[in-house]
N, C-alpha and C positions, 0 to 999 in steps of 0.2 A: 506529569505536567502536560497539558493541552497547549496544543496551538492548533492555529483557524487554515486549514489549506483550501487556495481560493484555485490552483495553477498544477498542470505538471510541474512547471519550474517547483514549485512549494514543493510536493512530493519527495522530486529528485533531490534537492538538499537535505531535506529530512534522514533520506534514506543514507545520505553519503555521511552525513555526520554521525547518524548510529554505527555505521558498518565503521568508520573509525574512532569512534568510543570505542569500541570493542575490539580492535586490532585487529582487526580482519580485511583481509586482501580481496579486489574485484574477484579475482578468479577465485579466490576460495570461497567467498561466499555462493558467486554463480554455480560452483557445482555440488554446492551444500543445496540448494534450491530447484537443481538438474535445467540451468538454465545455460544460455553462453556468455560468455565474457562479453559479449559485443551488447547483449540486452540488456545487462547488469548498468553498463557505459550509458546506453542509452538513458535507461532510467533515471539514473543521477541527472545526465545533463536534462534530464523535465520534456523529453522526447512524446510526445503525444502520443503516437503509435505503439506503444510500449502497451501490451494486452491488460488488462484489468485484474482478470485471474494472477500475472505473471507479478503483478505489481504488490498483487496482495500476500502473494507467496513467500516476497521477500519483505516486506514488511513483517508479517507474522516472525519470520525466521530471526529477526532484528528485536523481536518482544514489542514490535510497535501495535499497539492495539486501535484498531479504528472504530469511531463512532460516527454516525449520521443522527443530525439537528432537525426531526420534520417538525413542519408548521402544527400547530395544534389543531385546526380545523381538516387534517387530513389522520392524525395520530390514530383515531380509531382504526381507519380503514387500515392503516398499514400495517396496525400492531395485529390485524387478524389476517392478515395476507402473510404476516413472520411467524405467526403461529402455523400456517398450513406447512413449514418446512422453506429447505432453502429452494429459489428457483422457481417457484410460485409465483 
């Protein structure tokens, strides 16, 4: 299922309602993910300072798969900047 995240706030919920679909505790997920308890918290509550890498880490770890929407008038360029690798 897709939904549209506009917010940390968005994120944070996403993630807190996965982590408990799945009956998984803050802490145990945090150290499935080698992160702390406290960043885990943060995240949930839509904490903007919460790293990007760190966000993605536990997403992945959750099965949450991420897409990004680009404009068509940029699709070219980006689709040959995703092909040179990540971090390009």
């Amino acid at each position: 299922m897709k939904f549209e995240v506009d917010s940390p706030q968005d994120i944070g919920r996403l993630a807190r309602a996965a982590r408990r679909a799945q009956g998984l505790r803050q802490d145990d997920l945090a150290a499935i993910v080698g992160a702390s308890h406290v960043s885990l918290m943060n995240l949930e509550r839509g904490n903007a300072n919460v790293g990007l890498g760190r966000t993605l880490d536990v997403l992945r770890e959750l099965g949450v798969r991420v897409h990004l929407d680009v404009p068509p008038d940029v699709a070219g360029e980006v689709e040959k900047a995703m092909r040179g690798g990540h971090g390009q």
